[in-house]
N, C-alpha and C positions, 0 to 999 in steps of 0.2 A: 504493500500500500504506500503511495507516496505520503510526503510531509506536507503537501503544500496546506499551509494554513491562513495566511497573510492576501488581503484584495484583491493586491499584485499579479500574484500566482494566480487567484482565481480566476482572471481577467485574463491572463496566458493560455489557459486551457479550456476554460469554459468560453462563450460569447454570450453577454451582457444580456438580460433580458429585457423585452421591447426593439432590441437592435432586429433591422431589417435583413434578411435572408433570404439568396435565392436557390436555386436548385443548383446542389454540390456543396455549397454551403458546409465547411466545419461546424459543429454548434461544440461539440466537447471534443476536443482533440486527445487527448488518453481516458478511455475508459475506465482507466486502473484509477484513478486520481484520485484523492480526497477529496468531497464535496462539501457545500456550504450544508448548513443543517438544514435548508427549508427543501434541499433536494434528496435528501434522505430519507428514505430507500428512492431512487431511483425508479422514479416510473415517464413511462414515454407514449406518447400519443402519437394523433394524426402530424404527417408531414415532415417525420424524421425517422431515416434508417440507420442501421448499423454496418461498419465495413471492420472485416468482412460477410459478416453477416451474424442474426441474431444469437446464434450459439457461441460463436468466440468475438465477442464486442470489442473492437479495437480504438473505432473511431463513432462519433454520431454525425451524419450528417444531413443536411435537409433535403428535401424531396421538394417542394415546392416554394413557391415565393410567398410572401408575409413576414409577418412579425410574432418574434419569437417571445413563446411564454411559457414561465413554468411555472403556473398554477390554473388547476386543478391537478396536471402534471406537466412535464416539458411537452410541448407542442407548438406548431407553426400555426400561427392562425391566418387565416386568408378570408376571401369574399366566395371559397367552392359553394354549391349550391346542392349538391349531392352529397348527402351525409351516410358518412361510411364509418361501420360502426370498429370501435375500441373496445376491450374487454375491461369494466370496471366503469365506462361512459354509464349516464343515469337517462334515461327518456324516457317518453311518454309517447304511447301505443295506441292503438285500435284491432280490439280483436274483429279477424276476419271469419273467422271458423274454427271451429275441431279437426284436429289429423289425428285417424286412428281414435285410439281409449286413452292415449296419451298426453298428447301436445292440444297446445292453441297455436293457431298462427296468428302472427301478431304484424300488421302494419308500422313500421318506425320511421319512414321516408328513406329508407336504404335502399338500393336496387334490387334486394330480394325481401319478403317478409324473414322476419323471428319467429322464433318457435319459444312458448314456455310451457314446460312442463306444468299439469293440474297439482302437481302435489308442491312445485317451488313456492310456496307461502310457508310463512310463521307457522310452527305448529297445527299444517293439515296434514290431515290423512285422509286414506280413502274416502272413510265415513264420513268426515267431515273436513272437508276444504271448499273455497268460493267457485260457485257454479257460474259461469261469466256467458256470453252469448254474444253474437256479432253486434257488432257498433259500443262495446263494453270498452271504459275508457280506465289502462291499469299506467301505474306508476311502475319503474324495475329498472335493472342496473342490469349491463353486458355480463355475460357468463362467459361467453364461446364465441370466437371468431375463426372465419375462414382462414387459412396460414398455407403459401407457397408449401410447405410441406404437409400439410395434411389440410386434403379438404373437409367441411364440416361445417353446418348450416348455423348461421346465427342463434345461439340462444341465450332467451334471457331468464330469471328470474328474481321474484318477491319476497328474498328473504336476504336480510343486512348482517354482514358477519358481526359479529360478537353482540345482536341484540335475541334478545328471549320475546319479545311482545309479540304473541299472538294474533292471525289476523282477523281474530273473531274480538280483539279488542277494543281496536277501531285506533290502535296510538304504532300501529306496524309503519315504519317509515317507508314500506310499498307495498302495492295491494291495488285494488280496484278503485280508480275515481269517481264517485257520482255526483251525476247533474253537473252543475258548470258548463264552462262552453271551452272550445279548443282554438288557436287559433295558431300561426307562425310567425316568428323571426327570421332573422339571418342567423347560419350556425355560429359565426362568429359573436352577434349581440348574443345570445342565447348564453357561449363560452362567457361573457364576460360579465353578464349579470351572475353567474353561479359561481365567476371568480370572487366577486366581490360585491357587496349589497349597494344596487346601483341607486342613485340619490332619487331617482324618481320611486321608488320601491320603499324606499326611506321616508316620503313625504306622505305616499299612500299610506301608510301604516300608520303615520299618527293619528291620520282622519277617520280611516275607514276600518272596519272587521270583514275581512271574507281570506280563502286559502288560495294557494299559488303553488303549483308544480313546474316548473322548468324544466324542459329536457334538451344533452346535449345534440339532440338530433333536430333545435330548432323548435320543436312542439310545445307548445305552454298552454296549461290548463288554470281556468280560473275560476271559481266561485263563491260569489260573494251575499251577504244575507237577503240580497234584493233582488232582483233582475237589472235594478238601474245601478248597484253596486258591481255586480257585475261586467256592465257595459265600460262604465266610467273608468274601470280597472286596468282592460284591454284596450280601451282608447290611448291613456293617459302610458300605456307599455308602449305603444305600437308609436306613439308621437315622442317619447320622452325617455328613449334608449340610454341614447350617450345625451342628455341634460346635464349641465352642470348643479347642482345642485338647488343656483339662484332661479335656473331657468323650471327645476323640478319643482320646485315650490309656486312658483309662476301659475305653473302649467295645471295642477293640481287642483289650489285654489279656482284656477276660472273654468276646471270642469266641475265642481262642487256648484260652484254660484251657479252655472246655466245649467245642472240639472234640481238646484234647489229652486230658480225663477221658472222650469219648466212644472216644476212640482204645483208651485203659489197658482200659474195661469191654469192650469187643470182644475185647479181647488174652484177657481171661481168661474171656472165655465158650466160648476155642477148645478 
């Protein structure tokens, strides 16, 4: 294991994140290297491979142009439009059907559907696990990806390692969505509101009560205690991504006020 400890060094072997990268791109020039603590354990996403390849990791280097980030793990972000799934990625689905006594297939925006197993929930079993049905909206994390060496169909599952919460609890951090509405982002806004709680999301929360699922496949679910909380929700996402936070506050307030003055002119049309 090297020594390097010092910025310096990190700055030698690693490249900076945010810095811009195109295809060939070094991002970590020795694999062996000591890393800073926020990369530890080492996990890698879309838009960086390994030379020479992922069993004896020598080099990382990028496959696409963007900008480079390492959180939720190291990855290239770009504007692709095509979301191709990573093992450990969180999204949000639409079951399409049953395969077989086993599997749901599961819509993610990927080129192929997912597959999740009936029994990948908190604490089901045969006898008791969620019985889901086409157009059924689940929340779930990558399992299984296809890999140059072994092929093997996307799967996902609803159960978070090291929690016990059942999903007959209703507190399972995945499992089936009800009601709400769905709608999309860009995969990159999508990566960077779950990197970090973006200011429009920040202003929502102090006005309003309703849930929010993000997934990195672009898909966001929202439901709020209203239908007009609701709407207001997925307005103020869809106009107020990247907001600054003066602009989130902005933006917030004067969907509040024009659906509280649409509220007032209803009252007195009755």
């Amino acid at each position: 294991m090297s020594e390097r400890t010092d910025s310096g060094s990190f700055s030698r072997v690693l490249r900076p994140e945010s810095s811009l990268v195109l295809p060939g791109d070094t991002v970590l020039a020795d694999a062996r290297a000591q890393l800073p603590a926020n990369l530890v354990p080492l996990r890698v996403g879309p838009g960086i491979t390994a030379l020479p390849d992922w069993n004896r990791p020598s080099q990382l280097i990028a496959t696409r142009a963007g900008r480079l980030r390492y959180a939720p793990r190291m990855h290239v972000e770009s504007n692709q439009r095509r979301y191709i799934p990573y093992v450990n990625d969180v999204v949000v689905g639409v079951v399409v059907d049953r395969v077989g006594g086993d599997h749901y297939r599961v819509a993610i925006g990927a080129a192929t559907p997912a597959l999740l197993p009936l029994l990948a929930f908190e604490g089901a079993t045969k006898r008791n696990r969620p019985h889901l049905a086409p157009g059924h909206v689940v929340y779930a994390r990558v399992t299984q990806v296809p890999t140059p060496q072994r092929f093997a169909e996307t799967e996902l599952s609803c159960q978070a390692p090291g929690s016990a919460k059942s999903w007959t609890s209703g507190e399972a951090i995945f499992g089936r969505l009800a009601g709400g509405t769905l709608f999309r982002i860009s995969l990159a806004a999508a990566r960077q509101m779950i990197r970090q709680d973006a200011p429009v999301l920040q202003q929502l929360g102090k006005q309003l009560v309703f849930e929010l699922a993000i997934g990195m496949n672009g898909i966001v679910w929202v439901k709020g205690r209203t239908t007009r909380t609701t709407i207001l929700v997925r307005h103020a996402i869809q106009h107020g991504i990247r907001s600054s936070p003066t602009e989130a506050r902005r933006l917030v307030r004067q969907l509040i006020e024009a659906v509280s003055q649409a509220d007032t002119e209803s009252m007195q049309t009755l």
